[in-house]
C-alpha positions in Angstrom: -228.6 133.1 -0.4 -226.6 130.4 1.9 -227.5 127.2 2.2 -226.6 123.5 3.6 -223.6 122.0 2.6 -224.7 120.0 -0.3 -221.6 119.1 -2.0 -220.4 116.1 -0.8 -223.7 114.5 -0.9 -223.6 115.3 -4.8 -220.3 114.0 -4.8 -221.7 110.3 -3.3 -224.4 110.6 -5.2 -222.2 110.8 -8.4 -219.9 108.2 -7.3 -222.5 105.6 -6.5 -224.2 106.5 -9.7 -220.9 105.7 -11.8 -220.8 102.2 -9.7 -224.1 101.7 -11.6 -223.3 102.8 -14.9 -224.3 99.2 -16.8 -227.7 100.3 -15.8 -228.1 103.7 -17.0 -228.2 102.2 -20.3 -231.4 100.4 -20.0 -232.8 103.3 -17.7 -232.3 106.2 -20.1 -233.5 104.0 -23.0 -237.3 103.8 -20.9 -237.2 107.3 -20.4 -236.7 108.4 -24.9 -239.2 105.8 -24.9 -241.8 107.2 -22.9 -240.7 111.4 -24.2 -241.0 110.0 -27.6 -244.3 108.5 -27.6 -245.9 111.2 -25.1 -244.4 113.9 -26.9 -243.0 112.9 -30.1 -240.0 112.1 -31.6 -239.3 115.6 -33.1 -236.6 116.8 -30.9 -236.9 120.3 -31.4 -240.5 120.0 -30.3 -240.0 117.9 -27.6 -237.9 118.9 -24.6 -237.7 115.8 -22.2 -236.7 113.9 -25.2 -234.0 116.0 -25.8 -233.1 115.7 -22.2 -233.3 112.3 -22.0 -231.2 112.1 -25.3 -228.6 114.3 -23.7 -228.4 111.5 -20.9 -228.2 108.5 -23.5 -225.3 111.1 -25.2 -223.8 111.7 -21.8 -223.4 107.6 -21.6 -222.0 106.9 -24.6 -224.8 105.7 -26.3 -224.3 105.5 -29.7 -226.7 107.6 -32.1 -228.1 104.7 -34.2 -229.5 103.0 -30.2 -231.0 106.5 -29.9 -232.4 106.3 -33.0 -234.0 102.8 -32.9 -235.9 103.5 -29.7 -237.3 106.9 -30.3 -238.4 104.8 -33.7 -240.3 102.3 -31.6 -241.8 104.5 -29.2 -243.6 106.4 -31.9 -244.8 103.1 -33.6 -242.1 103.1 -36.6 -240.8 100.0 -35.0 -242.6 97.0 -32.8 -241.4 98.0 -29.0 -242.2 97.1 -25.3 -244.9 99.9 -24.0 -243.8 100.8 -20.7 -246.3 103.1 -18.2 -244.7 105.5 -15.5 -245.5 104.8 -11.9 -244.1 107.0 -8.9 -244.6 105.8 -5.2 -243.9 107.4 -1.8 -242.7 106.3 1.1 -240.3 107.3 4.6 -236.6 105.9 5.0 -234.6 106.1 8.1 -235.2 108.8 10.6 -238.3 109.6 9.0 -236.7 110.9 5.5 -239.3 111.1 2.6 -238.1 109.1 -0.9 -240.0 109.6 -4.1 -239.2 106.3 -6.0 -239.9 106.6 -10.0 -240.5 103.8 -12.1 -241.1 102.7 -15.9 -242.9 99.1 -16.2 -244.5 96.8 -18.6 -245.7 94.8 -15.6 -247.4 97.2 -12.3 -247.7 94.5 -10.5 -244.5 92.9 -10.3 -243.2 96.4 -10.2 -245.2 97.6 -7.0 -244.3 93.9 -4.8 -240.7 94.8 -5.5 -240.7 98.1 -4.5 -242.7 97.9 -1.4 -240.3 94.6 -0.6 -237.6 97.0 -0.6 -238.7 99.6 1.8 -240.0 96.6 4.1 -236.3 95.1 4.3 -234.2 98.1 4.4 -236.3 99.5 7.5 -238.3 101.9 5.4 -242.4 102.5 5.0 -243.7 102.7 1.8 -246.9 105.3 1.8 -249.9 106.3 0.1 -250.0 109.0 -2.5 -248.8 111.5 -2.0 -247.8 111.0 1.7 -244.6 112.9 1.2 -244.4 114.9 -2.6 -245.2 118.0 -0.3 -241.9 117.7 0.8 -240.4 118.8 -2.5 -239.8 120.9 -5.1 -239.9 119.8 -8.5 -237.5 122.2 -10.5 -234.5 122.1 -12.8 -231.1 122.0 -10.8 -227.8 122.9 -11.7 -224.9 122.5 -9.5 -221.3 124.1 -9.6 -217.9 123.1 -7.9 -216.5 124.8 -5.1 -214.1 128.1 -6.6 -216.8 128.8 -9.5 -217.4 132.7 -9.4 -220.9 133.0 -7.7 -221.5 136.2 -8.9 -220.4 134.9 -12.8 -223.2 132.4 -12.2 -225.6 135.2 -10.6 -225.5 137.3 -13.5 -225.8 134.8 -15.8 -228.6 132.2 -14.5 -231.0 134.9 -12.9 -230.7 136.9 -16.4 -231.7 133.4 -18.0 -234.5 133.5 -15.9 -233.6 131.0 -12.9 -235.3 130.9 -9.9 -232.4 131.3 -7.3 -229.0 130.9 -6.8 -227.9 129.4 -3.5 -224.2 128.8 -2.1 -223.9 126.7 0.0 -221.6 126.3 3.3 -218.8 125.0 1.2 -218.4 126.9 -1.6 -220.9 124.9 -4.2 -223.0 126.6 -5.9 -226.7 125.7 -6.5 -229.0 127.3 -9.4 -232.8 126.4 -9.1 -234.9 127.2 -12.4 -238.6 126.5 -13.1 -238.5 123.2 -15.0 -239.9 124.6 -18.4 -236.9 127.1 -18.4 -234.2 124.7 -17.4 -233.0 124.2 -21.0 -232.8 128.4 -21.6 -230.3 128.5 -18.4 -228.3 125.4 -19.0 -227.2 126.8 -22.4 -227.2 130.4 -20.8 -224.3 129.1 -18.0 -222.7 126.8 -20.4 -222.1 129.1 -23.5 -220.9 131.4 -20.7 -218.2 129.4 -20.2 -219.9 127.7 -16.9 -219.9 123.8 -16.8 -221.9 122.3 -14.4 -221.3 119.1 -12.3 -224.9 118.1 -11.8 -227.2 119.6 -14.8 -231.3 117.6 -13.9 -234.7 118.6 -13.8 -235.5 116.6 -10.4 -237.4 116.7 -7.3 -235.5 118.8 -4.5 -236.4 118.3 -1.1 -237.4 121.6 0.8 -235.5 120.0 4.1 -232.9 117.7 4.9 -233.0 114.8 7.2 -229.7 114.6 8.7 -228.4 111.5 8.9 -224.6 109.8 10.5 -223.2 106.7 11.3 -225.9 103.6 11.3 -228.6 106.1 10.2 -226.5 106.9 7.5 -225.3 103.3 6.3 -229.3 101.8 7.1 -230.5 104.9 4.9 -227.9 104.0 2.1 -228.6 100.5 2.0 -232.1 100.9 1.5 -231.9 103.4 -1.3 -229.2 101.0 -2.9 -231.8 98.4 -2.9 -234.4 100.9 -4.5 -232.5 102.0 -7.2 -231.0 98.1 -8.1 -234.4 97.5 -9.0 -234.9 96.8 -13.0 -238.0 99.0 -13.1 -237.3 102.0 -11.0 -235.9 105.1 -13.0 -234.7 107.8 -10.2 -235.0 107.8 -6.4 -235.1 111.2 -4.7 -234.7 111.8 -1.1 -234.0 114.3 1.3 -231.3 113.2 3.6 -228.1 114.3 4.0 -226.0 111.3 4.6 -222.5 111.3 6.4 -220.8 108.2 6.3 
């Protein structure tokens, strides 16, 4: 199938997140927190701990860190027990944002939040006021020059959903998100190294967005995701700066 151009969005996306890399730390270590004590802290049994423990792994987080928090999450050691918390809400030009958050505190958590959308120029909404708008499904991106049909074969025989290329040559695999683990290691031990490997929420349009739009759109989801307590923010625009 064709699709948008997505690529250099990703590309952004990535850069701004590597700006940001002092906080992943502290993000990923919420996340084996709250896999570990929902699901466990068996990792074979337990597969958003392992993907959370592939992030902490991805970051350089050494083993024994890993370790010590899956530990306190399942009660072998005195931890901070933090609740999950998502919230809605439209950016510029009417873009839907899903904002995800881990707290100790809802409170605090919900006045920062909702001070964020109010500054940057977005509305923050009820409940479900924009999840509609996507998809929630495993992702798995691939540079420009990958062999599409190499990555055909290979995801939709792992049991993907789709494969879409997009205008520029990237290449976009969508799985269900149980069965995002089976086509990771289906691609990779195929030789097929993803730049972007998530289970996240895809939006089902884009809201395009240039020049002011763009920049106001940016700011705001900069503010959202320089909050302590918020883990991911997912949106739908495309922005063009």
């Amino acid at each position: 199938m064709a699709g948008h151009s997505k690529w250099a969005n990703i590309q952004h996306r990535k850069g701004r997140q590597d700006e940001k890399r002092g906080k992943i730390w502290t993000r990923v270590i919420r996340e084996i927190m709250v896999a570990a004590r929902q699901g466990g802290g068996d990792l074979s049994a337990n597969p958003r701990l392992r993907l959370a423990v592939d992030k902490a792994k991805a970051a350089n987080m050494p083993a024994d860190t890993i370790k010590r928090n899956i530990d306190k999450a399942t009660g072998a050691l005195e931890g901070v027990s933090y609740e999950e918390i998502r919230y809605e809400g439209y950016g510029i030009g009417g873009a839907a944002i899903i904002v995800d958050t881990m707290t100790d505190n809802r409170v605090r958590t919900v006045a920062e939040v909702r001070h964020a959308f109010s500054k940057y120029h977005g509305n923050m909404g009820t409940e479900g006021s924009v999840a509609f708008q996507f998809k929630h499904c495993g992702q798995l991106v691939f540079a420009p020059g990958t062999s599409e049909d190499k990555v055909m074969e290979v995801a939709l025989e792992a049991g993907a959903d789709d494969v879409i290329t997009d205008e520029d040559g990237a290449i976009e695999v969508l799985t269900p998100p149980a069965g995002f683990e089976a086509v990771k290691q289906a691609l990779e031990g195929a030789g097929l190294a993803p730049e972007v490997a998530e289970v996240t929420w895809r939006g089902e349009s884009q809201v395009e967005l240039a020049g002011e739009e763009a920049a106001r759109m940016q700011r705001l989801i900069d503010a959202l995701e320089d909050l302590d307590d918020v883990q991911e923010v997912y949106h739908n625009a495309a922005i063009s700066l």
